[in-house]
LOMARMAR-461582 format. One record per residue: x, y, z of N, C-alpha, C in turn. Coordinates in steps of 0.05 Angstrom, whole numbers, padded with zeros to 5 digits, always signed. Example, Ala and Ser with C-alpha at 12.3 -4.5 7.8 and 13.67 -1.06 7.14 Angstrom:
+00264-00114+00156+00246-00090+00156+00264-00066+00156/+00257-00045+00142+00273-00021+00143+00258+00001+00157/
END
This chain:
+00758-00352+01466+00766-00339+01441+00796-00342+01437/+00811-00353+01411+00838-00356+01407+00850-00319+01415/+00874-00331+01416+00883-00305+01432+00889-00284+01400/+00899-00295+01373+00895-00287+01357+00873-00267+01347/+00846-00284+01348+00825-00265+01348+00817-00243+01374/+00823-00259+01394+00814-00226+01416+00846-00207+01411/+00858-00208+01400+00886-00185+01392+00869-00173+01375/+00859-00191+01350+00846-00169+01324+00822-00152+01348/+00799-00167+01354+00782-00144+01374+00795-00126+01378/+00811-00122+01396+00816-00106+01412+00840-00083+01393/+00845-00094+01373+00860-00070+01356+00833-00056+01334/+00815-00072+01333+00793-00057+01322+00784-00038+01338/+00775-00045+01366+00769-00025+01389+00787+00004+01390/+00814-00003+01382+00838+00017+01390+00830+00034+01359/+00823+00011+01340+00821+00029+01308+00788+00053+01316/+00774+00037+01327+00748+00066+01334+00758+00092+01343/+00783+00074+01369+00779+00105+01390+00788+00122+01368/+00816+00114+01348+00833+00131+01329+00806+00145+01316/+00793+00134+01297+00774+00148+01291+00756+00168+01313/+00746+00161+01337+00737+00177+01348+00743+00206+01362/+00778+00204+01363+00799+00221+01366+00800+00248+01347/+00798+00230+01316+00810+00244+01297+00782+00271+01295/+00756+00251+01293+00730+00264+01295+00732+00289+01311/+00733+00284+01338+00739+00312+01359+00757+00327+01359/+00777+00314+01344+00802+00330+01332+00794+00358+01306/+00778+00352+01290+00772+00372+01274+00740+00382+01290/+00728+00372+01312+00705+00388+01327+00708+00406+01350/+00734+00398+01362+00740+00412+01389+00758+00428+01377/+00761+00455+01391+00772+00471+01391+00777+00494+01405/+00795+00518+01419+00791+00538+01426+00764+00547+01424/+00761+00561+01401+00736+00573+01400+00715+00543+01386/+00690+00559+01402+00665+00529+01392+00649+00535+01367/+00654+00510+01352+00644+00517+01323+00622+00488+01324/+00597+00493+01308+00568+00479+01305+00581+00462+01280/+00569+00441+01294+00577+00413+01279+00574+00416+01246/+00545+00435+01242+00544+00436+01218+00559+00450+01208/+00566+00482+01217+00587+00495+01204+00615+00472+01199/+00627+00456+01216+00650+00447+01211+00640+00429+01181/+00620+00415+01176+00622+00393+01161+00612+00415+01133/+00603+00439+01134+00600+00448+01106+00634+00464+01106/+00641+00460+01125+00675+00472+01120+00695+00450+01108/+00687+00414+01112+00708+00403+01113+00691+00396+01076/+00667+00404+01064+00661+00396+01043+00660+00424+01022/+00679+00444+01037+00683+00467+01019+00656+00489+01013/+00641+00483+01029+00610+00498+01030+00613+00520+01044/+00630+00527+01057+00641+00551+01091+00654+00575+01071/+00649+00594+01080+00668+00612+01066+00678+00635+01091/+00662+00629+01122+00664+00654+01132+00692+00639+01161/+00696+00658+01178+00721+00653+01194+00715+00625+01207/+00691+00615+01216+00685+00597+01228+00707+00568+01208/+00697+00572+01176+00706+00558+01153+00738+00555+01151/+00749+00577+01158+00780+00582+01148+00789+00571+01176/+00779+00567+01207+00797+00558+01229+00788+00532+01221/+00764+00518+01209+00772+00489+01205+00788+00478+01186/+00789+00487+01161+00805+00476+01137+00836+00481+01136/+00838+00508+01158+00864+00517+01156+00882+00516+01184/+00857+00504+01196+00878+00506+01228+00870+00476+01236/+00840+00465+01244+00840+00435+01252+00847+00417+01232/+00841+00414+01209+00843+00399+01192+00873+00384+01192/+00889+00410+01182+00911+00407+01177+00928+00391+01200/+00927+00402+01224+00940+00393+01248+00925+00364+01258/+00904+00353+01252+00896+00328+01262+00910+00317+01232/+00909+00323+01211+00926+00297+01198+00953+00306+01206/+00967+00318+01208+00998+00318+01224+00993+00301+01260/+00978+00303+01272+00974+00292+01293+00979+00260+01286/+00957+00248+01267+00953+00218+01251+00983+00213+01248/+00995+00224+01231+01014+00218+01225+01047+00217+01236/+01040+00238+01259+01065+00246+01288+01059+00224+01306/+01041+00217+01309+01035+00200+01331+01036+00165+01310/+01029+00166+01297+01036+00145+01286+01077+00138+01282/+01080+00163+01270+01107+00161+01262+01119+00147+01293/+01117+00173+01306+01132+00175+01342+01134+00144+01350/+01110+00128+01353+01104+00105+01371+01114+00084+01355/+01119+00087+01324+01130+00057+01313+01164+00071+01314/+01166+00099+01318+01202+00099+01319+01208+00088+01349/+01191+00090+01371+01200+00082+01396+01193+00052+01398/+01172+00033+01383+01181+00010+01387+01205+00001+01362/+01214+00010+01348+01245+00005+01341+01267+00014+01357/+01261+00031+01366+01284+00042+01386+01293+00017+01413/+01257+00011+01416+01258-00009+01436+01274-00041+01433/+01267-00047+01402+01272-00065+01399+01298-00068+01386/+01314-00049+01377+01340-00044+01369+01350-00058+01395/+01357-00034+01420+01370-00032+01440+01363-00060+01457/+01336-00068+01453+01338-00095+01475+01327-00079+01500/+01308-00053+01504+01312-00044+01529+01274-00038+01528/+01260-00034+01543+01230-00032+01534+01220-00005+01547/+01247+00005+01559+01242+00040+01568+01260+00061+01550/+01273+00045+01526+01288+00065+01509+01262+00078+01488/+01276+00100+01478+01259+00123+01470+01277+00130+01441/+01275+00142+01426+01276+00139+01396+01297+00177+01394/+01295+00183+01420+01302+00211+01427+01335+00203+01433/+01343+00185+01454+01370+00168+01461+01390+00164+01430/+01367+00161+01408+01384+00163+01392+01400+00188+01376/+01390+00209+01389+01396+00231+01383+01388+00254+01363/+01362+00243+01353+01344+00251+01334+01343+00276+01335/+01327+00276+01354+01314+00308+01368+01336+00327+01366/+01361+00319+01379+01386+00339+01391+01385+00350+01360/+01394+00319+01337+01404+00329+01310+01390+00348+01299/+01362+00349+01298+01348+00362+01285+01345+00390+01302/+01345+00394+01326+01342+00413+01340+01367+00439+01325/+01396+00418+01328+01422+00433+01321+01421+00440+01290/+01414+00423+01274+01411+00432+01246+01395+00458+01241/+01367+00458+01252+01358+00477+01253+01367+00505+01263/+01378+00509+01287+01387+00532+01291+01415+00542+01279/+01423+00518+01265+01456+00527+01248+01442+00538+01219/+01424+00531+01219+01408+00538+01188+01406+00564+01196/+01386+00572+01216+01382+00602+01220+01401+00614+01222/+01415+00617+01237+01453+00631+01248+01460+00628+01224/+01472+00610+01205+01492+00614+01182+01474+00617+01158/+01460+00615+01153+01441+00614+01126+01419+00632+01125/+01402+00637+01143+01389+00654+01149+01363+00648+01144/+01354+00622+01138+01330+00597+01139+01314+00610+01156/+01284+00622+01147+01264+00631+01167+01243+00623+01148/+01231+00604+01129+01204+00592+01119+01204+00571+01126/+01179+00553+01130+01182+00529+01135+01194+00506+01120/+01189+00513+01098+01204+00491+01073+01235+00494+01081/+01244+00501+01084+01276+00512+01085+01288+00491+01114/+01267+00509+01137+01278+00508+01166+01268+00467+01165/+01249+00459+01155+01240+00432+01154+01267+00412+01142/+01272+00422+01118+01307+00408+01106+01318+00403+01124/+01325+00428+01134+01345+00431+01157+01348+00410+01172/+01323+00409+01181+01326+00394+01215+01319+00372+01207/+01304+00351+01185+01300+00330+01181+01328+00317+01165/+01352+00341+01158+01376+00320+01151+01388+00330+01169/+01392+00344+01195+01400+00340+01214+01395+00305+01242/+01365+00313+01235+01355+00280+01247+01374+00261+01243/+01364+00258+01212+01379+00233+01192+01419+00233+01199/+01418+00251+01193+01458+00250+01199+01454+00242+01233/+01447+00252+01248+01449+00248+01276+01446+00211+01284/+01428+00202+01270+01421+00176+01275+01441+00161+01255/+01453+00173+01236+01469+00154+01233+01497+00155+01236/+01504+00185+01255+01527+00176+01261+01531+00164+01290/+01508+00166+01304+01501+00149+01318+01506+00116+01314/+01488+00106+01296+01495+00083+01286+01532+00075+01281/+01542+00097+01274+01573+00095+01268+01588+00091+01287/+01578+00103+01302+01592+00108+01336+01593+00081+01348/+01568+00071+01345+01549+00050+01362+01560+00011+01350/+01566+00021+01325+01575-00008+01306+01599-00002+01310/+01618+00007+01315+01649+00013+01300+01659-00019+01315/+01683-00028+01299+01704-00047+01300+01682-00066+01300/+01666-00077+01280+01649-00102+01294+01619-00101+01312/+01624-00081+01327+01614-00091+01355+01579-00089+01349/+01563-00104+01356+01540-00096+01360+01520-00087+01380/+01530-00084+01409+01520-00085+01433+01499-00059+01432/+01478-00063+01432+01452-00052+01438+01459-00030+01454/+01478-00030+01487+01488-00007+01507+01503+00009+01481/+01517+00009+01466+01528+00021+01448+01516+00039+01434/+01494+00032+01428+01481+00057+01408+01472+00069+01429/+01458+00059+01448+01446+00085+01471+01463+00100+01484/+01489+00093+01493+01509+00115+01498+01519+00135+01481/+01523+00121+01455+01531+00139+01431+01505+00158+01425/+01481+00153+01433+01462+00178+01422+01458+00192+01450/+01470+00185+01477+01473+00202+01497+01488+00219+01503/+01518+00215+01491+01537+00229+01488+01530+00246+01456/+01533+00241+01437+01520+00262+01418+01501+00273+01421/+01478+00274+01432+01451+00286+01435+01466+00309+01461/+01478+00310+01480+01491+00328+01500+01504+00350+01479/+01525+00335+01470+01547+00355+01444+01523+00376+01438/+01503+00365+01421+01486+00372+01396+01478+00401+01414/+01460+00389+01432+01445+00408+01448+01459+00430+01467/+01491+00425+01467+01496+00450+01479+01510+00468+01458/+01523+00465+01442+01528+00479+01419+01497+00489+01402/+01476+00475+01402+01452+00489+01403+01447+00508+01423/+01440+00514+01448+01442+00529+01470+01467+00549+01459/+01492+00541+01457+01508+00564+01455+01500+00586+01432/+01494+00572+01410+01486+00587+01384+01462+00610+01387/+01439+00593+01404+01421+00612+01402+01421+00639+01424/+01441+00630+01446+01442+00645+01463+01467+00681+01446/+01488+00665+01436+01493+00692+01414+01478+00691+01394/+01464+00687+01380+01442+00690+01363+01414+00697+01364/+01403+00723+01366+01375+00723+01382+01358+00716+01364/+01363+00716+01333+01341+00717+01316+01336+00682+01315/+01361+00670+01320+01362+00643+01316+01341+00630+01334/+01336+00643+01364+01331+00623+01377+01299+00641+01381/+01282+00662+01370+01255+00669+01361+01251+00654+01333/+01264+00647+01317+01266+00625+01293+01252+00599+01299/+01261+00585+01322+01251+00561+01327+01244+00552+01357/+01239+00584+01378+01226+00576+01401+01193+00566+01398/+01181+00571+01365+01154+00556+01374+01164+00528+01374/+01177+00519+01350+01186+00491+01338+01194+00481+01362/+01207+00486+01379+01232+00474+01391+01201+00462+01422/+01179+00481+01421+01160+00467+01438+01139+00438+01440/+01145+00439+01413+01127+00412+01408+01095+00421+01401/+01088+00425+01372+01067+00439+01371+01058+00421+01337/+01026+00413+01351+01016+00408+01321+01006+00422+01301/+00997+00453+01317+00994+00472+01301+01011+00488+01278/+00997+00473+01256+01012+00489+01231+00988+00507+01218/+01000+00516+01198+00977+00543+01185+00965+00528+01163/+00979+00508+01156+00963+00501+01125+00977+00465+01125/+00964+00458+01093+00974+00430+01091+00996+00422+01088/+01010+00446+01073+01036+00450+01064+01052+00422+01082/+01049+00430+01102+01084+00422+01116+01073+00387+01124/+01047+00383+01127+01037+00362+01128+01045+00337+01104/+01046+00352+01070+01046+00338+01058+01080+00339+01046/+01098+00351+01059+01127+00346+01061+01131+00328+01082/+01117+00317+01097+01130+00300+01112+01116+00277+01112/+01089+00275+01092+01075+00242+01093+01098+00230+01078/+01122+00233+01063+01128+00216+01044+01150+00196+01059/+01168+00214+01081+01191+00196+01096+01167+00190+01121/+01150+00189+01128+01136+00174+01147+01118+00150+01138/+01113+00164+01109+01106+00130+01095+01116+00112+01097/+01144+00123+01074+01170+00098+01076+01175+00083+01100/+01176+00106+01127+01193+00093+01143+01168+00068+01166/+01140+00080+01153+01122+00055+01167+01123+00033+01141/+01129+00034+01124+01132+00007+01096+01163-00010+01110/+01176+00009+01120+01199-00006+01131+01196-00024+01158/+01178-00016+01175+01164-00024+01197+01152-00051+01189/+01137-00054+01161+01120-00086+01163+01144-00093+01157/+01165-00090+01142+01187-00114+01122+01200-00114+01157/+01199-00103+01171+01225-00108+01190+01210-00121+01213/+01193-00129+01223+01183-00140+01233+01183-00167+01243/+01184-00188+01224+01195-00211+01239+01222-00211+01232/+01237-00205+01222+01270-00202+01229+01277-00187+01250/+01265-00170+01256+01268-00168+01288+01260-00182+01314/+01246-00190+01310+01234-00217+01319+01256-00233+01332/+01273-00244+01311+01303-00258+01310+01325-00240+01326/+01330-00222+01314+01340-00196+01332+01339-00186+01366/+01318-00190+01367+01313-00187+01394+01322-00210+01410/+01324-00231+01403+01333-00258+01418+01353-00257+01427/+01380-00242+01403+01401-00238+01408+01421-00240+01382/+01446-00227+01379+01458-00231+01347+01464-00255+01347/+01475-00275+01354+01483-00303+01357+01455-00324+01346/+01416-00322+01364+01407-00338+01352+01397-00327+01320/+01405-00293+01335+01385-00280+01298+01400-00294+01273/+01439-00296+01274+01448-00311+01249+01438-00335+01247/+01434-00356+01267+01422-00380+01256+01400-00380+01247/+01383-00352+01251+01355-00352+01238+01366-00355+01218/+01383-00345+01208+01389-00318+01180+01382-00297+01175/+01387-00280+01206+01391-00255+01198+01417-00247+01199/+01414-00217+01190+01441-00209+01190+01436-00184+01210/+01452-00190+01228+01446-00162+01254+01459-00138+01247/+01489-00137+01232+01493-00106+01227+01477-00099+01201/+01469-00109+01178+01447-00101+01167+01429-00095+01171/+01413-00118+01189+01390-00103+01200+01386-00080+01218/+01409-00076+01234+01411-00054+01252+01404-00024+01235/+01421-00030+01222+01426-00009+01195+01402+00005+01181/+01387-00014+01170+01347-00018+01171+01335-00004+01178/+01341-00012+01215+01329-00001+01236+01335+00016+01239/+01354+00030+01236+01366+00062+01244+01357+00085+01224/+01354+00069+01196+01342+00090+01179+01313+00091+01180/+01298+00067+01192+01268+00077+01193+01259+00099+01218/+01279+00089+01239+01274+00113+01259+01286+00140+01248/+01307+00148+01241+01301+00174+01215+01286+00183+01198/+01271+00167+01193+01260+00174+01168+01233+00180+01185/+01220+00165+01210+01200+00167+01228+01195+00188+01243/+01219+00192+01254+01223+00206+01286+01233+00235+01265/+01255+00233+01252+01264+00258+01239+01238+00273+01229/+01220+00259+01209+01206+00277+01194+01185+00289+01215/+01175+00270+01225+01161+00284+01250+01177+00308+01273/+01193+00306+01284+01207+00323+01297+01219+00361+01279/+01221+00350+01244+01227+00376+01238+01197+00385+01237/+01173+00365+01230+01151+00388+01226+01143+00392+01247/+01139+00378+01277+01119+00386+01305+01137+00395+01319/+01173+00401+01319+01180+00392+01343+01185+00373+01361/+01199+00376+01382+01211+00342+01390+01189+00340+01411/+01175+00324+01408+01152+00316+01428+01158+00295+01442/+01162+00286+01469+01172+00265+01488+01142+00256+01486/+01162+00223+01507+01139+00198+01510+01128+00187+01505/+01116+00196+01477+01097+00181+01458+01110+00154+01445/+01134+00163+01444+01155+00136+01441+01162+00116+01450/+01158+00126+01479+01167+00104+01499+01143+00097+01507/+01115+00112+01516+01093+00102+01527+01075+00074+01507/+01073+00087+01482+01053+00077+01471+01070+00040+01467/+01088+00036+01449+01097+00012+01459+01096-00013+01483/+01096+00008+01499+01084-00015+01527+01065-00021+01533/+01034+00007+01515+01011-00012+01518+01009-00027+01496/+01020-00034+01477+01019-00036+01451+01028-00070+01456/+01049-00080+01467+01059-00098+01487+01038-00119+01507/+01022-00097+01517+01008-00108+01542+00977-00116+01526/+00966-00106+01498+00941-00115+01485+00948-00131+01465/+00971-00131+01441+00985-00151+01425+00999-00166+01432/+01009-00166+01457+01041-00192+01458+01071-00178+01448/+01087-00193+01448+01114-00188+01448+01116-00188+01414/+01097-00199+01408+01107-00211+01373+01108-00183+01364/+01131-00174+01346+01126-00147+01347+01108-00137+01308/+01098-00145+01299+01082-00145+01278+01054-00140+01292/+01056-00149+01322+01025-00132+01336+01026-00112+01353/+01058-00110+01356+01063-00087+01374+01065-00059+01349/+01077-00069+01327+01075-00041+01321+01048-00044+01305/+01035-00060+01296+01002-00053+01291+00991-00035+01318/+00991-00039+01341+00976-00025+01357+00995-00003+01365/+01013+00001+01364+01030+00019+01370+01018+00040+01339/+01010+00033+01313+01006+00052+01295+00985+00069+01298/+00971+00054+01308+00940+00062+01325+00941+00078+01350/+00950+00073+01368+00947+00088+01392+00969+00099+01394/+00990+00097+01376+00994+00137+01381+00991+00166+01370/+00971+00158+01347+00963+00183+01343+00931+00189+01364/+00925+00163+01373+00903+00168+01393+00909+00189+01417/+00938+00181+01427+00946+00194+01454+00958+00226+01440/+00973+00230+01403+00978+00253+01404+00947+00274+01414/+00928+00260+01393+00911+00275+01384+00893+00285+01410/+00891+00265+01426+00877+00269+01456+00889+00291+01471/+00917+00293+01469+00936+00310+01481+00926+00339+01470/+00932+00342+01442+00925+00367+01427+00901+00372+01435/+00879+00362+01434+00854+00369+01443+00850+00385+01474/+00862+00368+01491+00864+00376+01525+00881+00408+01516/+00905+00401+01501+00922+00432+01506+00905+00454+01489/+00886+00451+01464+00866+00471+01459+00847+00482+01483/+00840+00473+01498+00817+00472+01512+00823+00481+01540/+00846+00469+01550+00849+00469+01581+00861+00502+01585/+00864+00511+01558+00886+00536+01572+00878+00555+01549/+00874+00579+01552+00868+00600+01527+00895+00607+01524/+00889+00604+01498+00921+00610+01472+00925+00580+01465/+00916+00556+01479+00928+00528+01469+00954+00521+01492/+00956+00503+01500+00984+00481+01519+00990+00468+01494/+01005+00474+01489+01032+00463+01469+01025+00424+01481/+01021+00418+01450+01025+00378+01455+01042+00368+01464/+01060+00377+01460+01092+00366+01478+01084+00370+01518/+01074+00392+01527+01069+00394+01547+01055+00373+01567/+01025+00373+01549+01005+00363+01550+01011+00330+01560/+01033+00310+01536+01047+00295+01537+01066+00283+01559/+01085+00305+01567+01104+00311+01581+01086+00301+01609/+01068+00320+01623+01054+00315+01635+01045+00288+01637/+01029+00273+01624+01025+00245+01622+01047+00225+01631/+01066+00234+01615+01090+00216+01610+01109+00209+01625/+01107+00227+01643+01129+00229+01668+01116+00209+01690/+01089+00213+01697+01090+00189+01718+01089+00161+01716/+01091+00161+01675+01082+00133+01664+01110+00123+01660/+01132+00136+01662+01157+00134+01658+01165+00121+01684/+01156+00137+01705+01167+00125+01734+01157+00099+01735/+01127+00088+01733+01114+00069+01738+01126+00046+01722/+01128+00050+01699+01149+00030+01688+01178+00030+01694/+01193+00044+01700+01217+00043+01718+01213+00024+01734/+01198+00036+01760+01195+00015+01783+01184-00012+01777/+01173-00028+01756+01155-00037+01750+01181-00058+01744/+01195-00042+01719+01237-00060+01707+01248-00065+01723/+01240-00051+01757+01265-00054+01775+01260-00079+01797/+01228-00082+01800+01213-00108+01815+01221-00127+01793/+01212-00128+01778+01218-00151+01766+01245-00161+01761/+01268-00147+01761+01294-00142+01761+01300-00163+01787/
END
């Protein structure tokens, strides 16, 4: 079989599990609801409590799942492929810190406690964070890939302890966004879902155009200009689709680790390096791994394990394994 066609297989296989995910995603739950009750709930036939925890609690959170886990895994193969590094994470750029700090300066000075409000906040906190990142990271010329990752290591520290300081004199600030700040797909309604499909659209429409110009990019700035690319432009590109990715998702779930860094490497190891198949399968399996995650944290624990946890867990020994994995081959 050309290696072309067993890639499509096997991203069709990855397209079921997504579907099979999303399926158990509105069937599993805390409490156990009959297949039939859910499907006269998802066709508006339900009127009783069984009806209102599907339309208003699974529903909602598996398309924020689709779309967090999609966003997350194509901002960490940009992140990856910005930096040149295949263990960088979309967080290095300081996303999370930004949006984390926006948010609690909204509560402390403004007094931001709805979600429409506290969501602004932290998604142009993201966005400023990543690009003064980018500022930091380009200045005089330079383009060096170590550059942006120190510059969102050193601002992401700033961000997060002047966060810590704020909420710690601020009590209302830091009950404001201790659910947010856990990493949670649970929202109450569609609301906050359909404020954030519009910059996670964009920023996956930016994902196909950028794709083989990164390609060139990745080789290095020197062969990318003989392609004809342009590396501080395209960097530039790249920095706003991981804002527009990582931000919108992070003000609506919270900053959820790993999904950024993990899903790219299988994404790598079933498509190849070409990255037009990395982030095809990277679009796919990471809302597979959010939604798997959410399901385990409904189930494994009464009250729900927060997705970020659930994740965290996973992520840490998949983190080491690829560490050691950069350092043999090294």
């Amino acid at each position: 079989m050309p290696a072309r066609d067993a890639r499509a297989t096997r991203l069709l296989l990855c397209v079921a599990a997504l579907v099979g995910a999303a399926i158990a995603s509105v069937l599993i739950g805390a409490k156990p609801i009959a297949i039939g009750s859910v499907i006269d709930a998802l066709f508006g036939r339900g009127i009783d409590a069984d009806a209102v925890i599907v339309r208003e609690g699974r529903l909602p959170r598996t398309l924020l799942g689709l779309l967090a886990g999609t966003a997350l895994a194509l901002s960490g193969a940009l992140a990856q492929a910005l930096t040149r590094n295949p263990l960088a994470d979309p967080g290095l750029l300081g996303v999370n810190a930004g949006a984390s700090f926006a948010m609690v300066l909204g509560v402390a000075l403004f007094g931001a406690s709805q979600p429409g409000p506290l969501l602004a906040f932290a998604f142009c906190g993201a966005a400023a964070a990543a690009a003064l990142v980018y500022w930091l990271g380009a200045t005089a010329g330079a383009t060096e890939p170590a550059r942006f990752v120190l510059a969102g290591i050193a601002l992401s520290a700033v961000l997060m302890g002047f966060s810590s300081a704020l909420t710690l004199f601020d009590t209302p600030a830091f009950d404001a966004i201790r659910h947010w700040s856990a990493g949670t797909l649970a929202v109450r309604d569609g609301a906050l879902t359909r404020c954030v499909a519009a910059p996670i659209a964009l920023g996956i429409a930016l994902c196909a155009l950028l794709a083989r110009p990164l390609d060139a990019l990745v080789l290095g700035d020197t062969l990318a200009r003989a392609l004809g690319a342009n590396p501080r432009r395209l960097q530039s590109v790249v920095i706003v689709a991981i804002a527009l990715l990582c931000g919108a998702t992070t003000a609506a779930a919270g900053p959820i680790a790993f999904v950024g860094l993990m899903i790219p490497q299988f994404a790598r190891r079933l498509g190849g390096a070409e990255l037009r198949w990395v982030f095809a399968f990277s679009a796919v399996l990471g809302p597979v791994l959010l939604l798997a995650a959410d399901i385990v944290g409904r189930v494994i624990v009464a009250g729900e394990l927060r997705v970020a946890v659930v994740t965290a867990f996973v992520g840490a020994p998949v983190l080491i394994a690829f560490a050691r994995r950069e350092r043999s081959d090294a």
